[in-house]
C-alpha positions as CSV (number, residue, x, y, z in Angstrom):
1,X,11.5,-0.6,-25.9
2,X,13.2,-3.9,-24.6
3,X,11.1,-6.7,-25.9
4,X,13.9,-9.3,-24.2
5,X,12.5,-8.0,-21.2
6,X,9.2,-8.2,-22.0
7,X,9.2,-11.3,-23.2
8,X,10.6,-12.7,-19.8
9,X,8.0,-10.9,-17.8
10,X,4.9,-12.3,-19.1
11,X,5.5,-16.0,-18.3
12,X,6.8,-14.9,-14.6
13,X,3.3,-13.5,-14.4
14,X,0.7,-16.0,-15.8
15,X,2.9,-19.0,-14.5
16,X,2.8,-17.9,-10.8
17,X,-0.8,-15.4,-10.3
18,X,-0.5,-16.9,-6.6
19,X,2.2,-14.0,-6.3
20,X,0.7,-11.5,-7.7
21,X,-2.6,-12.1,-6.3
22,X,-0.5,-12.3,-2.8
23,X,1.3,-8.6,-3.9
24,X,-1.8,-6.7,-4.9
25,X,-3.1,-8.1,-1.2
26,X,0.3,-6.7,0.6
27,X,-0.5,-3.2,-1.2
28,X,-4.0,-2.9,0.0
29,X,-3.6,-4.4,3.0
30,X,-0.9,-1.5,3.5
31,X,-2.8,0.5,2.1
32,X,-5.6,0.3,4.6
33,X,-3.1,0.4,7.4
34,X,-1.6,4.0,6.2
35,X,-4.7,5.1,6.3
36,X,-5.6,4.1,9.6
37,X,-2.6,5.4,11.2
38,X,-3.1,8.8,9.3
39,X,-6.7,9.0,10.8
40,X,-5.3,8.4,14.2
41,X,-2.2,11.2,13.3
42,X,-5.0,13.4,13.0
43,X,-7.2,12.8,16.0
44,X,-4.0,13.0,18.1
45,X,-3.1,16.2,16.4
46,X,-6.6,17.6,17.0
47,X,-6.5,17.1,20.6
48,X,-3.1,18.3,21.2
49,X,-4.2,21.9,19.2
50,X,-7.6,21.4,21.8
51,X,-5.2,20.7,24.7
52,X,-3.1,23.7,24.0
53,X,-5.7,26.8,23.1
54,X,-7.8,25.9,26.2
């Protein structure tokens, strides 16, 4: 337990929410992204298999 540390991070966090309103929308925003680019892994993968049993 640090309380120093503590301490210092709670005014960081209520005195600037713009930030941390802005990070939680960098997260999802990459989180979306991964998952687009996984679905898309996928389908390529799919039709490589497709390509290469025919």
């Amino acid at each position: 337990m640090r309380p120093s540390g503590f301490s210092i991070a709670i005014p960081v966090s209520s005195a600037r929410p713009d930030a941390t309103s802005a990070q939680m929308e960098l997260i999802t925003s990459t989180r979306v992204s991964f998952g687009v680019s996984t679905q898309t892994a996928c389908t390529r993968g799919s039709r490589t298999r497709a390509a290469m049993s025919s």
